[in-house]
N, C-alpha and C positions, 0 to 999 in steps of 0.2 A: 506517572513519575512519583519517588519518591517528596512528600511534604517539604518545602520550605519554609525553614522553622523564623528566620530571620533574613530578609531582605533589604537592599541598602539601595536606592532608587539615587544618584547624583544628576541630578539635572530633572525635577520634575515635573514634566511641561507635558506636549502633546507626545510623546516617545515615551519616555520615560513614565507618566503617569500614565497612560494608557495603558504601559507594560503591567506596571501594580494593579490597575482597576481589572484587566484581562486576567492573569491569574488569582487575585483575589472572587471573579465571577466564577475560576475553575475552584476553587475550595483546596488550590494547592500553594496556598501562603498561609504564614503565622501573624508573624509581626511585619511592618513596613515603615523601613525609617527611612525617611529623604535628609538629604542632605547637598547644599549648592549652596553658589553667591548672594541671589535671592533672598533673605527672608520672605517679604513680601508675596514672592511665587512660590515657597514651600506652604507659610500662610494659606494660600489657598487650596492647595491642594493636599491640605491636612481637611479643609474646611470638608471639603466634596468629598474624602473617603478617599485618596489615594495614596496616602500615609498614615501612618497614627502619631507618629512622632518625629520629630526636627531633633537632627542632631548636633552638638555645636562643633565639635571638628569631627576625626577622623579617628580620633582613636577609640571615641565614644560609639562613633559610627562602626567600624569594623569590632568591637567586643561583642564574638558569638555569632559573628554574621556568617551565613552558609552562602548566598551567592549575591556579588553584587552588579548590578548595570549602571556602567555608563554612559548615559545619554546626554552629554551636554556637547556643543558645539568644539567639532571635530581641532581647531585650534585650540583648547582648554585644555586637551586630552594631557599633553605636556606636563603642564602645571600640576594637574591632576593626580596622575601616575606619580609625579615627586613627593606630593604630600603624603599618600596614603600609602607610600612604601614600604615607611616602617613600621605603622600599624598594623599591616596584612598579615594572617595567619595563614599558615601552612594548607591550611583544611579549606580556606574558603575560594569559594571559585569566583570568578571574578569576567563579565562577557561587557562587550563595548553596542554602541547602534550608530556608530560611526557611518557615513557616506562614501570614506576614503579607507581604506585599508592600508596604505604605503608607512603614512606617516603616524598612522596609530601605533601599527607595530613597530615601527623603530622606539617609538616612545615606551612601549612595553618592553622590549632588550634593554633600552637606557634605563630602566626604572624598574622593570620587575623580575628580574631575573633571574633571582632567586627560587621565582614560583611560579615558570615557566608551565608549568604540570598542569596550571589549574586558571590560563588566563588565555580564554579562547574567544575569537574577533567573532566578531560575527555584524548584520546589518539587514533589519527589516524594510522590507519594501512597501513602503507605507507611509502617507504624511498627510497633510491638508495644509493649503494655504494658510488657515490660520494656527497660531502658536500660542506656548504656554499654559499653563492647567489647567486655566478655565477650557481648552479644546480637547484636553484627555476626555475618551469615552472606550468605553471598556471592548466596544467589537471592531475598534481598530484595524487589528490586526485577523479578524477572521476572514479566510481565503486566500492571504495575500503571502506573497516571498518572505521568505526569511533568508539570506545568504550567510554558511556558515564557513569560516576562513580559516581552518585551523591552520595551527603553526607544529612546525615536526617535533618538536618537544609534546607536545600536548598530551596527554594522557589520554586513552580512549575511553575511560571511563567519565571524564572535565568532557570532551565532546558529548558525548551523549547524553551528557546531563546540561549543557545546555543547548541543542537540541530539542529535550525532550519538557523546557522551560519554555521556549517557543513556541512549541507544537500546542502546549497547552492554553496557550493564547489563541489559538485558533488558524496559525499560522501554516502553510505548507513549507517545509523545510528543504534548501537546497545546498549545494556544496559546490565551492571553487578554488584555485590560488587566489592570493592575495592579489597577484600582479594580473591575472585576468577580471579578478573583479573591480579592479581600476580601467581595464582598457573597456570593458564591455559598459559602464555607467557614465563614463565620459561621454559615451556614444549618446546613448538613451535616457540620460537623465540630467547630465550637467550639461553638455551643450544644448540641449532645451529650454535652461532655465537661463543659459546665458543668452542666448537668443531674445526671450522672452522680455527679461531685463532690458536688454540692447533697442529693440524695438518702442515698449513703454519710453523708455530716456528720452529717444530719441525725438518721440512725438510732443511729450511734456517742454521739450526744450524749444519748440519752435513757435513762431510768431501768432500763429492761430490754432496753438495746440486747445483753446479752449473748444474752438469751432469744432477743431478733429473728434475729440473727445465725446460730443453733445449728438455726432452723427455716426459715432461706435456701436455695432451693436453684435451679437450674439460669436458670430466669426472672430470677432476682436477679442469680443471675453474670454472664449474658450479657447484662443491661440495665449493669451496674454495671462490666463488663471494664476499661472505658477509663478508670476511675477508680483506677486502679494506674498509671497513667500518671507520666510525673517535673513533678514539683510546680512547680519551678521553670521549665520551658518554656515550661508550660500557664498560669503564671501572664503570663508574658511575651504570650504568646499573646495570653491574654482583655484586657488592656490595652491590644496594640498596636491591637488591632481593637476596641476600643469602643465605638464610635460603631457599626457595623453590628453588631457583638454584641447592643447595646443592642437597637435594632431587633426583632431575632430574640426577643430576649427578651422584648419587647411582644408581638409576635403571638403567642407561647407562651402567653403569658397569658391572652391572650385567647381561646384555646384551652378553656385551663385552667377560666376564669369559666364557657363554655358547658359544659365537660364536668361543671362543678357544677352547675349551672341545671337540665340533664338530669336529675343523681342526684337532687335538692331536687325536683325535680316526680314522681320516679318516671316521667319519660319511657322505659317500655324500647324501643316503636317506634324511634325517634329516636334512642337509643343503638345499638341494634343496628345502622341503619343508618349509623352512623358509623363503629363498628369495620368493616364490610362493605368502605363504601368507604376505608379506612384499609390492608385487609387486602389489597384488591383490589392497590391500590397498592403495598404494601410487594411482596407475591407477582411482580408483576410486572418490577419493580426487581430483583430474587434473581435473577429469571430475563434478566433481558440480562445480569447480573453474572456467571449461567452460561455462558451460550454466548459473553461475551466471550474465559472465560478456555478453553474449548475450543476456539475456533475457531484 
């Protein structure tokens, strides 16, 4: 990929700075200015190398910028788009790591419309329980999903150059609509984490959640990991995508009623054969997820 001369990191935490540390490790950046609400967490992640410099708004930010990311928490996105409207130049390409796509894009027709050419969605599959810069680490993103969402205005040469920003991360690059890459992450990624949430709540809130807790062990963890996640993204998240959330959350249910129905009858036949085929599945999933990441 052609060198980026200037980079504009908004939000830079474990997304965003890992983006900077990952192309700064390919030798395909120049300069890296962060910019976010933050001091305190630009502060750092000037400290560690994943910026050189904090910029005080957006005008300073965008003078000469060739591509910027926005990584900050998918309800910001709004706000975001509105300030740096006027400052955006024609030239500079402009990509999101949003988890939702619905409501990004409306905010970019509300807000950048102008520069439709050069402002293309997109969303890494990639994260870690914990947050913030001090979690930026530059192989993040090697092996992992990239989902690129272009919009019909987009220029093909805006696609493939970010794309080919991605890739250089170490990322494998995919493509989808907007509106499938909301129904398919509801599935496998936001009702997981609502789950997980739902679950933790629910044990901390009861009488001898200390006792539950102190007798948790490995099962618990690894159902429960993604529930250490940052509150406020995930709440953004389960919002933006409601409506297919919702959904997911129906058919869990009704999940749910049979796998009661089962225990209520004493069905073990019929239970057994569901964790079978449940196992088959999951077992099978681990293992393309292996040889993805070895081949």
């Amino acid at each position: 990929m052609a060198p980026i001369g200037k980079l504009v990191v908004c939000g830079a935490g474990l997304i965003g700075g890992s983006f900077a540390l990952a192309l700064r490790r390919a030798g395909a950046v120049g300069r890296i200015v962060g910019i976010g609400r933050s001091t305190a967490s630009l502060e750092h992640a000037r400290e560690m190398g994943a910026i050189d410099e904090i910029a005080a708004g957006w005008a300073e930010a965008l003078d000469g910028a060739d591509l910027v990311l926005l990584a900050a928490p998918v309800g910001q996105m709004d706000a975001i788009m509105a300030a740096m409207a006027p400052h955006l130049g024609p030239d500079t390409l402009v990509t999101d790591a949003g988890s939702t796509k619905r409501d990004v894009i409306e905010a970019i027709y509300r807000h950048l419309g102008a520069r439709l050419g050069n402002v293309v969605p997109a969303h890494p599959i990639a994260g870690a329980e914990k947050s913030g810069a001090g979690a930026a680490f530059a192989e993040l993103y090697d092996g992992k999903k990239v989902v690129v969402t272009p919009l019909p205005e987009n220029t093909p040469e805006a696609i493939e150059r970010v794309r080919a920003a991605w890739a250089a991360c170490g990322a494998q690059i995919h493509q989808m609509s907007p509106a499938e890459h909301d129904r398919v992450f509801a599935a496998v990624s936001h009702l997981p984490h609502l789950l997980a949430f739902g679950l933790v709540h629910d044990l901390a809130g009861r009488a001898n959640a200390e006792q539950l807790f102190s007798y948790a062990a490995s099962g618990f963890r690894d159902f429960t990991r993604i529930a250490g996640s940052h509150p406020e993204m995930w709440r953004d998240i389960c919002i933006a995508n409601r409506q297919a959330l919702l959904g997911e959350l129906d058919q869990y249910l009704a999940e749910l009623a049979y796998l009661r129905a089962l225990l209520l009858a004493g069905d073990a036949p019929r239970l057994e054969k569901l964790f079978e085929e449940a196992r088959a599945a999951r077992n099978a999933w681990a293992e393309r997820q292996t040889n993805i990441v070895t081949e």
